[in-house]
C-alpha positions in Angstrom: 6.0 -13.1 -7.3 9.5 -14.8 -7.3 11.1 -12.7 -4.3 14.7 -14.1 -5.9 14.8 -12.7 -8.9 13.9 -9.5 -7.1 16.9 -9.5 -5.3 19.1 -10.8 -8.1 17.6 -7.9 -10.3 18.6 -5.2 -6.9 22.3 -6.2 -6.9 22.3 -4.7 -10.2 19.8 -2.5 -11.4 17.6 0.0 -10.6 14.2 -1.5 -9.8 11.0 0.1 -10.1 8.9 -1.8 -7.0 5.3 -1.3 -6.5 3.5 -1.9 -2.7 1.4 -1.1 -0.6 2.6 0.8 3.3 1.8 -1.3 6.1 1.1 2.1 8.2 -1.6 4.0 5.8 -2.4 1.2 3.2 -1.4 3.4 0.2 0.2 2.2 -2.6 3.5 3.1 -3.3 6.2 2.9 -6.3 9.9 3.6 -5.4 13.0 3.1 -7.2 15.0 1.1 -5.0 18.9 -0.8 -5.4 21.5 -2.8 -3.8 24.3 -2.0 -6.7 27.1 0.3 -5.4 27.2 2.6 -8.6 23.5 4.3 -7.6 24.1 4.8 -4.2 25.3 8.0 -1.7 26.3 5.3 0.5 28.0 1.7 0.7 26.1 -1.5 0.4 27.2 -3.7 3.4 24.1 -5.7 2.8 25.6 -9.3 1.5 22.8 -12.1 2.2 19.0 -11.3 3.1 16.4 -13.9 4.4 13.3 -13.7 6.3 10.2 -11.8 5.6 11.5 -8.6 4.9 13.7 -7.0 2.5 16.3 -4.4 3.0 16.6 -2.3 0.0 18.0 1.4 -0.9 15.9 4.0 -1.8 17.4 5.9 -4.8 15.9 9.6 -4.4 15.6 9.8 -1.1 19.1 8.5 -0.6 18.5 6.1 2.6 17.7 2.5 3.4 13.9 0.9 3.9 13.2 -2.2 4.7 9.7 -3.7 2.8 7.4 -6.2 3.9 7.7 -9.0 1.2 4.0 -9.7 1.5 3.4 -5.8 1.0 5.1 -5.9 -2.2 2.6 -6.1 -5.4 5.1 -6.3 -8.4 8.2 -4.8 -9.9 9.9 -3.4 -12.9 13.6 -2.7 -13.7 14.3 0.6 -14.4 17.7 0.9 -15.0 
C-alpha cells in the first residue's frame, strides 16, 4: 500500500480506509479527512511522518491516529 498517496488523497477528499484495531483485532472502515471543508474543526496538521497517521474522523467529528501497519486498503469517497 503506498502510504503517500493516502495522505495526498486526505488533504482533499474524503477517504474511505479499511483496518483492523490494535485493541480488539476487528476490522474497521471509517471515513476519515485532512481537507478543511469536511471538518467541525481546523486542520493544524501540516507534515506527518513516522509510523502512525493522524487522520479526522468524519462522523464522529474528532481526531484518531491509525497504525500504518493496521491499515488494509482505502478508497476515496468523496
Amino acid at each position: 500500500m503506498d502510504i503517500n498517496k493516502l495522505r495526498t488523497k486526505l488533504e482533499t477528499n474524503i477517504v474511505l480506509i479499511t483496518f483492523q484495531s490494535l485493541k480488539s483485532g476487528k476490522i474497521y472502515n471509517r471515513e476519515y479527512t485532512l481537507c478543511e471543508k469536511y471538518m467541525a474543526v481546523p486542520n493544524h496538521i501540516k507534515a506527518q511522518n513516522g509510523d502512525k497517521l493522524i487522520c479526522y474522523d468524519v462522523e464522529f467529528q474528532k481526531w484518531e491516529d491509525l497504525e500504518i501497519d493496521s491499515i488494509e486498503s482505502f478508497v476515496t469517497v468523496e
